[in-house]
C-alpha positions in Angstrom: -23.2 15.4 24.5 -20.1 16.8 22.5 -20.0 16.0 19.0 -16.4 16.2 16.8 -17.1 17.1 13.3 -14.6 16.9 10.5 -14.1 20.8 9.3 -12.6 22.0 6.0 -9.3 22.5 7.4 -9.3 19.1 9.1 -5.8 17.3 7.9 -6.4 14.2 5.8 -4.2 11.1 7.8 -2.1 9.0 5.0 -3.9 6.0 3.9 -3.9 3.1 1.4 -6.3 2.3 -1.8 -7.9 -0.8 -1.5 -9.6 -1.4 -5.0 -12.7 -3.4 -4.4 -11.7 -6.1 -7.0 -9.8 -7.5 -4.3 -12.9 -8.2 -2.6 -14.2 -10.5 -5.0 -10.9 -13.2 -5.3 -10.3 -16.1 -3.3 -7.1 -14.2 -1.7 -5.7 -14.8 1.8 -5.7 -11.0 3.8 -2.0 -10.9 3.3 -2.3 -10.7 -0.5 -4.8 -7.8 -0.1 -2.4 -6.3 1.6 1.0 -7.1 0.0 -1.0 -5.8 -3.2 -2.1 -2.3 -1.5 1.7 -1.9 -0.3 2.9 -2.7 -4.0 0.6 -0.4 -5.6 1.3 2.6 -2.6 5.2 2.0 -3.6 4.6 2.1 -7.3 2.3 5.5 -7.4 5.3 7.5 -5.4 7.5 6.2 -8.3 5.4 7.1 -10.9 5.1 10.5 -8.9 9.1 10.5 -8.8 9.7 9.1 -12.3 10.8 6.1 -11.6 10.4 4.5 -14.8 12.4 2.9 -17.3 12.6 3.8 -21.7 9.8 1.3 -21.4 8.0 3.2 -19.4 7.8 0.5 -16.8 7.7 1.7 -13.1 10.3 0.7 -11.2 10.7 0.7 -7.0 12.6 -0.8 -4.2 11.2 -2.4 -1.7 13.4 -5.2 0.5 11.0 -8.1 1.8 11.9 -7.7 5.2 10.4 -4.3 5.2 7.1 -5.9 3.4 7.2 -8.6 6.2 7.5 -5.7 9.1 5.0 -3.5 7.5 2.1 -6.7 6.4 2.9 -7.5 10.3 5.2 -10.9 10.0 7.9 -9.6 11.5 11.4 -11.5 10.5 9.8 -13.8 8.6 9.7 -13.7 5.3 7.3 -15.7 4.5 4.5 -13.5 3.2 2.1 -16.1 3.0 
């Protein structure tokens, strides 16, 4: 039997946090992930300086693209 182990030059694949506090709330799946796209969008403007005299991070990101990416396809409707 043939075994593949990870190796220290093995590439990391792109991923998503999930903090585990979204474990414990009564939240429907979408939420948990509508919340991990969020956050991914607001830590590459935070890495790009996207933020305003506030300080306040700032990002675009069109709810049609939300819906394609959680998986609703046109609709809108994130719930």
């Amino acid at each position: 039997m043939k075994f593949d182990y990870m190796t220290e030059i093995e590439h990391t694949v792109p991923y998503y946090q999930f903090p585990k506090f979204l474990l414990e709330l009564p939240l429907p799946q979408n939420a948990r992930i509508l919340y991990m796209l969020l956050y991914d969008r607001s830590r590459i403007s935070l890495k790009n300086r996207w933020a305003d005299t506030d300080g306040r991070i700032c990002f675009i990101f069109p709810i049609t693209k939300i819906s394609s990416k959680i998986g609703n396809g046109s609709n809108p409707g994130i719930g």
